[in-house]
DONUGU-644791 format. One record per residue (C-alpha): x, y, z; residue number from 1. Coordinates in pm, whole numbers, always signed. Layout:
residues N
      X      Y      Z resi
      X      Y      Z  NUM
...
END
This chain:
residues 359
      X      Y      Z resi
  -1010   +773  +1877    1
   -961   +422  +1725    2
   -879   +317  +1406    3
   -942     +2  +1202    4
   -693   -151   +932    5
   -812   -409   +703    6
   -476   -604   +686    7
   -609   -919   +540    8
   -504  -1261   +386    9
   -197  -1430   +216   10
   -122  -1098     +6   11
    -94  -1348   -325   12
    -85  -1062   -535   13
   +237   -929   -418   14
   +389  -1276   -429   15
   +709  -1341   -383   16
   +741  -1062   -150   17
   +464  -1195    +64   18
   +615  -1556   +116   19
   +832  -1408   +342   20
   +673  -1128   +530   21
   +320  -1035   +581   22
   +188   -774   +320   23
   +148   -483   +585   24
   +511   -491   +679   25
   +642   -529   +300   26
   +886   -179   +268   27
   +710    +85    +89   28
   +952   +394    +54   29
  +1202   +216   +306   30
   +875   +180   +599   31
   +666   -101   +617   32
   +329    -20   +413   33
   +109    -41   +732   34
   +333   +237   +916   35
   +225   +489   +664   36
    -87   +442   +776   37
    -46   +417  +1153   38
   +180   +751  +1167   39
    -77   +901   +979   40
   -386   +816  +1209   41
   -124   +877  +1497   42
   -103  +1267  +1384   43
   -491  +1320  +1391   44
   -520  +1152  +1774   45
   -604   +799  +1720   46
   -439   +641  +2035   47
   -579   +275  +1915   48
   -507    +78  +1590   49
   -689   -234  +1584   50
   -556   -480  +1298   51
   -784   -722  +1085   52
   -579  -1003  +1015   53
   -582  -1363   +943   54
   -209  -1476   +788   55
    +75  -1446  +1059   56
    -51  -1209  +1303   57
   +289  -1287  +1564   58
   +491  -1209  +1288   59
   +305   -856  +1249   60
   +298   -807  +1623   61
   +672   -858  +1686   62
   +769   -609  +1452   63
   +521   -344  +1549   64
   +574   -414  +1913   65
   +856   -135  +1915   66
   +627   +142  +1715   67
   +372   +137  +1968   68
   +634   +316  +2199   69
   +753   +470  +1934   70
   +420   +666  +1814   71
   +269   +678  +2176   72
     +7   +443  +2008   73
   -176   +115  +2126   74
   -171   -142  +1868   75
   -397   -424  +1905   76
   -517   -733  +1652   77
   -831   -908  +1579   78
   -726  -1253  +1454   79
   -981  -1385  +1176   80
   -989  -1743  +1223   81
  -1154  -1754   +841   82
  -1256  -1451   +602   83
  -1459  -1219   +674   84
  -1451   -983   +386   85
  -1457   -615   +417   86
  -1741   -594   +666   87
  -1715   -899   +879   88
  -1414   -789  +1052   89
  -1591   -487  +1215   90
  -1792   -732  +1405   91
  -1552   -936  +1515   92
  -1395   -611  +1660   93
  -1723   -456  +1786   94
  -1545   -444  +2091   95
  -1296   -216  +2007   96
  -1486     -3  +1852   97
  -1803    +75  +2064   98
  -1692   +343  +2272   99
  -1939   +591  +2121  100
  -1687   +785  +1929  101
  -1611   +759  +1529  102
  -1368   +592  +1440  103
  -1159   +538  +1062  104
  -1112   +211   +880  105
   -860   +158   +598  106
   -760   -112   +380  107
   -405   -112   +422  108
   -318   -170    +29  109
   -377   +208    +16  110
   -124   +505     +3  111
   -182   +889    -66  112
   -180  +1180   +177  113
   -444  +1027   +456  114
   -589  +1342   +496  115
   -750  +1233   +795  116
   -815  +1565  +1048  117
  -1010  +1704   +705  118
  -1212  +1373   +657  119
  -1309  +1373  +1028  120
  -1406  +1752  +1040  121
  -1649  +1647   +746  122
  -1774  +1328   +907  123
  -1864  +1553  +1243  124
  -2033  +1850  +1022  125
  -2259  +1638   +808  126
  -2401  +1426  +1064  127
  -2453  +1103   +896  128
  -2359   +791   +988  129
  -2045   +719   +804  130
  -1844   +898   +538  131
  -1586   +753   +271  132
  -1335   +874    +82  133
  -1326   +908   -339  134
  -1080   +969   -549  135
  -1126  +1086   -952  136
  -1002   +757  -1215  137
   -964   +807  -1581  138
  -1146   +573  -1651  139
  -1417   +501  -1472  140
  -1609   +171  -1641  141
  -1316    -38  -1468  142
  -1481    +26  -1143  143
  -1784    +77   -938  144
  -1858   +438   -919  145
  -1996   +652   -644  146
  -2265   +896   -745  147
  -2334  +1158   -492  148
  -2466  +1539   -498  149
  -2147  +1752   -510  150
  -2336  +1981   -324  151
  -2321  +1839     +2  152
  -2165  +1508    -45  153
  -2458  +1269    +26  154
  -2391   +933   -156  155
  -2702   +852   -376  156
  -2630   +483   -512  157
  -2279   +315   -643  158
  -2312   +204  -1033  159
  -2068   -115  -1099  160
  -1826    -64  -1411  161
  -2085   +157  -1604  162
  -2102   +148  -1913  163
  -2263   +488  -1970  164
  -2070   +765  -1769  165
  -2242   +806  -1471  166
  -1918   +984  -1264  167
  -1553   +961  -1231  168
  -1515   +865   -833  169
  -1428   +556   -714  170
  -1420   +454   -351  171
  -1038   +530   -220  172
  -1063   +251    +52  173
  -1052   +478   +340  174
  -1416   +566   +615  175
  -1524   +685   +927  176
  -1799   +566  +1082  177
  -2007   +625  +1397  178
  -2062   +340  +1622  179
  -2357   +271  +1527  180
  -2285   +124  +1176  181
  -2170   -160  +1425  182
  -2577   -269  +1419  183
  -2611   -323  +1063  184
  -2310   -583  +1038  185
  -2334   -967  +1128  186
  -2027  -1152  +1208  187
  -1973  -1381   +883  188
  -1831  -1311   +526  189
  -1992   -982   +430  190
  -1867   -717   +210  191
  -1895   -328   +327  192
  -1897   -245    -51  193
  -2177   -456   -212  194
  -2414   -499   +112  195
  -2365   -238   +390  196
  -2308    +85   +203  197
  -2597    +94    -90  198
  -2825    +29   +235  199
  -2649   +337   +436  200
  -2699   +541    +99  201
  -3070   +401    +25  202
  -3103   +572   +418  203
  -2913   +901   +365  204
  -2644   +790   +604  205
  -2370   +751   +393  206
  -2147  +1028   +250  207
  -1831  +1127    +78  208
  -1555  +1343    +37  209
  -1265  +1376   -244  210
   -973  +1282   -182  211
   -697  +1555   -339  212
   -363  +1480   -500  213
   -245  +1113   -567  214
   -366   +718   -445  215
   -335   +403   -569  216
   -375    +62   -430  217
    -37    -88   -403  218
   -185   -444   -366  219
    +88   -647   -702  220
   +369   -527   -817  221
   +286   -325  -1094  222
    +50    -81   -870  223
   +333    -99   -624  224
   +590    +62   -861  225
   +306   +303  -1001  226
   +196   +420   -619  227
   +587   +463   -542  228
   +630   +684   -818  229
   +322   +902   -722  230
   +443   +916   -349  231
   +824   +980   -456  232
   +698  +1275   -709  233
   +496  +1425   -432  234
   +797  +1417   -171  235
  +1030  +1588   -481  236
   +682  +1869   -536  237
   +731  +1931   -151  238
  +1119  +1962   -141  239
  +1099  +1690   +116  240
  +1478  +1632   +288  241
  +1457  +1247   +284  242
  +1484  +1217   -104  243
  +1876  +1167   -196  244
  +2081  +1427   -433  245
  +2377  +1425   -587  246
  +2645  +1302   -886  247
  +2430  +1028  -1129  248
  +2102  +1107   -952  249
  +1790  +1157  -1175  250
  +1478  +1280  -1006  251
  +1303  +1155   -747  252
  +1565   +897   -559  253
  +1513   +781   -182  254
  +1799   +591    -75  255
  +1902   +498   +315  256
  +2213   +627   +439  257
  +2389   +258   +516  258
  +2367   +157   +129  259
  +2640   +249   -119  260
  +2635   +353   -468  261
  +2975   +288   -700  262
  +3125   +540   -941  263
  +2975   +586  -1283  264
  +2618   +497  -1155  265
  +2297   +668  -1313  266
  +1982   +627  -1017  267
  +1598   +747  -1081  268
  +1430   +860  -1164  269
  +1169   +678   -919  270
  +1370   +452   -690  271
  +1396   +341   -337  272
  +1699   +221   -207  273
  +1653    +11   +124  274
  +1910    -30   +394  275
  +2262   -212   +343  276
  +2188   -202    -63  277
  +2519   -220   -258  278
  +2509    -87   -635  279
  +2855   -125   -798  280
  +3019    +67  -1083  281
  +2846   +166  -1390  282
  +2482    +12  -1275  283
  +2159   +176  -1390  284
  +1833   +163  -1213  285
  +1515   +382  -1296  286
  +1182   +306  -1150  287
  +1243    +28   -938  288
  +1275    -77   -565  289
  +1587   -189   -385  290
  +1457   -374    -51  291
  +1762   -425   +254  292
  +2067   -608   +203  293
  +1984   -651   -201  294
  +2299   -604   -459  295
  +2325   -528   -801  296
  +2664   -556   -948  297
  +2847   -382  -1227  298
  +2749   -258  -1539  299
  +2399   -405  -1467  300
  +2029   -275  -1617  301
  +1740   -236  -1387  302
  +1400    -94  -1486  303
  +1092   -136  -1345  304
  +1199   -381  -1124  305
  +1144   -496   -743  306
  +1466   -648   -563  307
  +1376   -856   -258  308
  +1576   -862    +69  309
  +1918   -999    +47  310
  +1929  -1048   -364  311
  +2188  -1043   -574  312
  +2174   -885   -970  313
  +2484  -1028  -1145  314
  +2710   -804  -1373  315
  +2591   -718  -1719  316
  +2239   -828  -1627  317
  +1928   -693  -1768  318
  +1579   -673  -1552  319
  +1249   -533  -1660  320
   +879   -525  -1744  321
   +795   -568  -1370  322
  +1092   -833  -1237  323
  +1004   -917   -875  324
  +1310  -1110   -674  325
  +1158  -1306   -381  326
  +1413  -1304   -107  327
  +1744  -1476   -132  328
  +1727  -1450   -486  329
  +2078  -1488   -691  330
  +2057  -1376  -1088  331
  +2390  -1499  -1268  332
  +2593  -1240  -1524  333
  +2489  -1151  -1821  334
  +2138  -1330  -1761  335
  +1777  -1115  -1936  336
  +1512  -1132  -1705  337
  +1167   -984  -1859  338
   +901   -978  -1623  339
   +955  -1318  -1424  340
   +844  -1360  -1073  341
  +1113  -1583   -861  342
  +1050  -1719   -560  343
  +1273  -1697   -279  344
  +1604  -1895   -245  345
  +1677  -1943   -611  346
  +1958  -1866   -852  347
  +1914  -1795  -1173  348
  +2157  -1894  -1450  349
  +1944  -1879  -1765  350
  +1744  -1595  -1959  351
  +1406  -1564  -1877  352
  +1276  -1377  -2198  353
   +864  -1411  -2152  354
   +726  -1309  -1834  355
   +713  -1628  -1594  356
   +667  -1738  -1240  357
  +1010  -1957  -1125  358
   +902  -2192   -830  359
END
């Protein structure tokens, strides 16, 4: 089986992060976002992962290079040489994919539980031509909604941001198709959403199945703290052994076993704590992600934050309201940072009270 992963552009919502490294290999939970993905399609026998991409595919391919051994798993990559939206890149990897059996396709913003060997035993028992995954919103006129009969999952049309409730499920970003969905594509610009699949569901090819527990799109920073919450509360609900315990720790805490935490500390809940992080004395962090090599030191506030690789907090500093630290980013002591986005190489002296972008 083969897989397809819709890694995509610049990544210019998760800016800074993405002015260093590619999107797909931004840490998520101390792994690189796309290996979620691939060790999950590895587990249901996909033995090829073919990556959509069109910003630094060499910089992708060296650092996967070592996880196709790794998984037992051939990774390939379909360079775009301009967008092609959500459908377009099928074509261009027609073939990959034309071997006659189904195969999944994911945008890799996505995290949840990939339930992947119960998405394909629906696909196969159905029949249809392709099948996508939903997953229940609270509100649902932010989206496009998928109407379908709960009975058997056939999809009857999509309804864009209704304003009259129409249904609650909203496509998760995640499908299997059969090959032949490879005939209704053209390769240019063409999005799967708005042009392929209400002609699949006007045919009664197109169905879906509900995805159970949590998902989000971790696509800008704010999702990306919300979908690292969600994934660190479901590894605390399943006793999982990589979260951390112990003395000042609060919940759900992940942190690698080459960084250090000083005395007098309080962690979590809801953090990740990358490799060769140093916190010092008397630091708090809650809800926030510490990538490798990034240092906050003493006495220092840190709240719903994202520290970039190699960063420095100063002591008696204060970060919140969704701070994101580009790389190489150095905040002085005793400076406020509320919600500023700083690109990489820059130190910061001053408050930053309003949230602001820092070229």
């Amino acid at each position: 089986m083969k897989a397809l992963i819709l890694v995509g552009g610049f990544g210019t919502r998760l800016r800074p992060l993405t002015l260093t490294v590619p999107k797909p290999i931004v840490e998520f939970a101390n792994k690189a976002m796309v290996l979620h993905q691939i060790e999950a399609l590895v587990k249901v026998g996909v033995t090829e992962v073919i990556l959509a991409v069109n910003y630094q595919p060499q910089v992708m391919a060296t650092f996967l290079k070592k996880y196709e051994k790794k998984l037992g798993v051939k990774i390939s990559y379909s360079h775009e040489t301009e967008p092609l939206g959500t459908a377009g890149p099928l074509a261009l990897a027609r073939e990959h994919l034309s071997d006659g059996d189904p195969f999944f396709v994911l945008n890799s913003d996505v995290i949840c539980t990939f339930p992947f060997e119960k998405l394909l035993k629906f696909h196969k028992a159905h029949g249809g031509e392709g099948t996508i995954m939903v997953t229940q919103v609270e509100e649902p006129s932010k989206y496009g909604v998928v109407v379908f009969d709960p009975k058997d999952g056939k999809i009857a049309r999509f309804v864009e941001k209704p304003q009259i409730y129409v249904g609650n499920k909203i496509n998760a970003g995640i499908y299997i198709f059969n090959p032949s969905i490879l005939d209704r594509i053209e390769l240019k610009p063409t999005s799967i959403e708005k042009e392929i699949f209400p002609v699949m569901a006007q045919d009664g090819q197109l169905y879906t199945q509900t995805l159970e527990g949590f998902w989000m799109d971790v696509g800008q920073p704010k999702d990306f703290l919300a979908g690292m919450k969600l994934y660190l509360q479901h590894l605390k609900q399943t006793n999982d052994a990589v979260l951390t315990d112990g003395e000042g720790i609060i919940g759900a805490v992940m942190k690698d076993e080459t960084a250090k935490i000083g005395e007098g500390c309080i962690i979590g809940p809801n953090v990740t704590i990358g490799p060769n992080c140093v916190i010092e004395n008397g630091v708090r962090v809650s809800n926030s992600c510490l990538l490798s090599g990034s240092v906050i030191k003493s006495n220092s506030f840190v709240q719903n934050s994202i520290i970039g690789w190699d960063s420095s907090v100063g002591s008696w500093a204060r970060l919140e309201a969704v701070t994101v630290l580009g790389a190489d980013v150095h905040i002085g002591n005793e400076v406020y940072v509320n919600g500023g986005r700083i690109l990489p190489h820059k130190t910061i002296k001053d408050n930053i009270p309003e949230p602001s972008i820092i070229m």
